[in-house]
N, C-alpha and C positions, 0 to 999 in steps of 0.2 A: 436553577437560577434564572432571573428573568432577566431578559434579553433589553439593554436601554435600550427608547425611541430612538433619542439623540446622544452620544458620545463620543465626545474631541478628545482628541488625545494628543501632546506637542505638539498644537496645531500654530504654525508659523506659514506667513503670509508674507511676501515681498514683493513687488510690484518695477519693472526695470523702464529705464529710457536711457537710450545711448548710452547701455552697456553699463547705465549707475543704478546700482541696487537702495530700494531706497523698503527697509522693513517696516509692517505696519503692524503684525499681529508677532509674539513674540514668545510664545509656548501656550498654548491655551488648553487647558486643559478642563472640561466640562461635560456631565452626563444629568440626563432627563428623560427622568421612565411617564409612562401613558399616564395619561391624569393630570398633569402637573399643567401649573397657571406660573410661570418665570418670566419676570421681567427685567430686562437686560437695562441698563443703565450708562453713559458716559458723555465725557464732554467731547466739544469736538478736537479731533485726533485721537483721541482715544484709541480706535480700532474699530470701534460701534457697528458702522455701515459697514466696512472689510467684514467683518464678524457674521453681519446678517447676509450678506452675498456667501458668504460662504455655506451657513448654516440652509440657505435655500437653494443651495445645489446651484446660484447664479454664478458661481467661482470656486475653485480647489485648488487644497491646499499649496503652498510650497512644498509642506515638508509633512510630519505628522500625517496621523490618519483622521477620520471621518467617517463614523458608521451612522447611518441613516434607518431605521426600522431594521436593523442587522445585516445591512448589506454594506459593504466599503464603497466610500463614494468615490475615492480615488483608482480603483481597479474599474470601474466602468468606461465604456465607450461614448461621447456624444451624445450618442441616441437613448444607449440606456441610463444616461442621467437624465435624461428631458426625461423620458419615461418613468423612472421616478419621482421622478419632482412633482411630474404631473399628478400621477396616482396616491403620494403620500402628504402634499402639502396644498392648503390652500393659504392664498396671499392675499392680506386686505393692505391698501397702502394709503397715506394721506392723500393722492390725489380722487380717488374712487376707481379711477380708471373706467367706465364704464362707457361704451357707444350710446353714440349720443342720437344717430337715427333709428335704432333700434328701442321694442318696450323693453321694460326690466323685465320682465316674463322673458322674452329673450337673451339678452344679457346674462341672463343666470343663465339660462339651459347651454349659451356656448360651449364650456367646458363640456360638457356633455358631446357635444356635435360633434367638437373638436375629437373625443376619443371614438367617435363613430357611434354613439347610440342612435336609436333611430328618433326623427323627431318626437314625434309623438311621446313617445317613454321621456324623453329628455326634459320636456315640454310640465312633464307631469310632475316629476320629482322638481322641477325648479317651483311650479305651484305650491307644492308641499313645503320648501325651504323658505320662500317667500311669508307663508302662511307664520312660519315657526317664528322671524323676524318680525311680524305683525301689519306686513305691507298685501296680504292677498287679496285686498279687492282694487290694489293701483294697477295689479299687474299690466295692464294694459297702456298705462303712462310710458311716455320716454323720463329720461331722467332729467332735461332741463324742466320740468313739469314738479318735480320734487324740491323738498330742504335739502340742505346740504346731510342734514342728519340722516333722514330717507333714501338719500342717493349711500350715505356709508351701509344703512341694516340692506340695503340690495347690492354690499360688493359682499357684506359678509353672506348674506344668502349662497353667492354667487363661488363663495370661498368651501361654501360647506357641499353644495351638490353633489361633487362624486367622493362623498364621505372618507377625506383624509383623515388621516391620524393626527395630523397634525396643523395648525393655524399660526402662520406667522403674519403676524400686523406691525405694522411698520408706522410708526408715531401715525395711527389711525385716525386720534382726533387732533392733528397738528391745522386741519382747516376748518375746526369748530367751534361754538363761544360754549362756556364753563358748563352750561346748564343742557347742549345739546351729546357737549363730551360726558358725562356723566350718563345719559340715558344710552351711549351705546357703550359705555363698559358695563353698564350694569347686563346689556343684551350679552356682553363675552363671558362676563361674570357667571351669568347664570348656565351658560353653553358646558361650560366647565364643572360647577358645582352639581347643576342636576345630572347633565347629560354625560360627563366624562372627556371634555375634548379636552386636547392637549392642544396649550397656547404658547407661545413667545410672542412677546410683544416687547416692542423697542420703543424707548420713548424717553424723553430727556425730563419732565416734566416729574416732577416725585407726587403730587398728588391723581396722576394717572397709574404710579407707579404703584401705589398703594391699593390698589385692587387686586393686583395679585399677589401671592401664598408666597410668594419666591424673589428675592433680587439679586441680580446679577450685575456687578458691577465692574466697570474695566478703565485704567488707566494707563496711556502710554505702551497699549499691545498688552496687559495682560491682565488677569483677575484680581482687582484689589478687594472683591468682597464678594461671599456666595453664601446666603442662608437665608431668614428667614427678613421677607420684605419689611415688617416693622420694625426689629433692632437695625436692619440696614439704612429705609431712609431717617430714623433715629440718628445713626451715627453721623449719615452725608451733614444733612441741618447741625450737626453741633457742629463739625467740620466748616460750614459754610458760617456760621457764630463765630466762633476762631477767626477765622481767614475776613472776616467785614471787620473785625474789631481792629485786627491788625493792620486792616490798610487805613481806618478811621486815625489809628495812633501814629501812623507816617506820615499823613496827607496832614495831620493838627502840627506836628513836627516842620515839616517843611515849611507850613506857615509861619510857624513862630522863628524860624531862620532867617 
């Protein structure tokens, strides 16, 4: 039997201040083998953000377990969840994150440094990710020198270099207009379809949503919906048809009052 990438199991999340317990995540239960393109969904409060802190090794559980590439995330120490996280996840998030005195030939190889490769090797394999994203002859650019679109395919570069398993993007085009968002899911899209990476991606928007295979959706701490991403944003939009019709028929009501 193969072993899931990702699997939550009663995964419950509470979060405390002066002693008041306040729950955010409310049994969660979720598994994701290699391959898979899952895109998480919710409004906000949902769980959403707790959910992806979690699922990135940036938070653990309350309660429930968490196996990450077959290891328990909650039996590890500090160090060996960083170590983790490092080795099995790359993060691409809306803001880019990317140093800004630094080229993106740099910026990608960081990760690299950062585990001790030596430059040179690190230097070479960021060339190569660069290339595969379609930016290898900027490398020598900083990134205020880029589009906003060119500054996202060098965090994804930047995400991919010490080849995780897995890619979590975090509403990755939430700083980009329609036509720039579209050219870098088609870059995730194809990372996954030809290449076999494993994506999560969070994203409130449903026609981002609809690039990937999978949708995951969450209301008020727990899974209102998990299968196949077009009977899902299917159902959200007839849901969202309902719910505008019926506040059209209250808000025509109170007028006529």
């Amino acid at each position: 039997m193969t072993t899931a990438l990702v699997e939550l199991r009663d995964v419950r999340k509470s979060y405390f201040s002066n002693r008041i317990e306040t729950p955010v995540l409310h049994g969660i239960n979720l598994a994701m083998q290699r391959g898979e393109f899952v895109a998480i969904m919710g409004q906000s409060g949902s769980g959403k953000s707790t959910l992806m802190n979690v699922l990135g090794c940036l938070d653990t559980p309350t309660s429930g377990s968490y196996s990450l590439a077959g290891e328990d995330v909650g039996s590890l120490s500090r160090a060996a969840l960083a170590g983790l996280r490092n080795r099995t996840i790359g993060f691409v998030f809306q803001s880019f994150n990317l140093l800004k005195r630094m080229s993106i030939l740099d910026n990608v190889a960081l990760p690299l440094i950062y585990a001790g490769v030596n430059r040179k090797q690190a230097r070479e394999r960021a060339q190569h990710q660069l290339a595969r994203v379609g930016l290898g002859e900027l490398e020598r650019r900083q990134p205020n020198q880029l589009s906003g679109g060119q500054q996202q395919r060098v965090a994804i570069a930047r995400a991919l270099v010490a080849d995780p398993p897995l890619i979590l993007a975090d509403e990755p085009t939430g700083n980009l207009d329609t036509r720039t968002s579209a050219d870098i899911m088609a870059v995730l899209t194809e990372l996954n379809r030809d290449r076999g990476q494993s994506i999560i991606l969070v994203t409130h928007e449903p026609d981002i949503a609809a690039f990937a295979r999978r949708l995951v959706r969450l209301k008020d701490g727990l899974v209102l919906y998990d299968g196949p991403a077009r009977e899902g944003l299917r159902e959200l939009a007839q849901e969202e048809a309902v719910n505008l019709a019926g506040s059209l028929s209250t808000a025509t009501t109170e007028e006529q009052a």
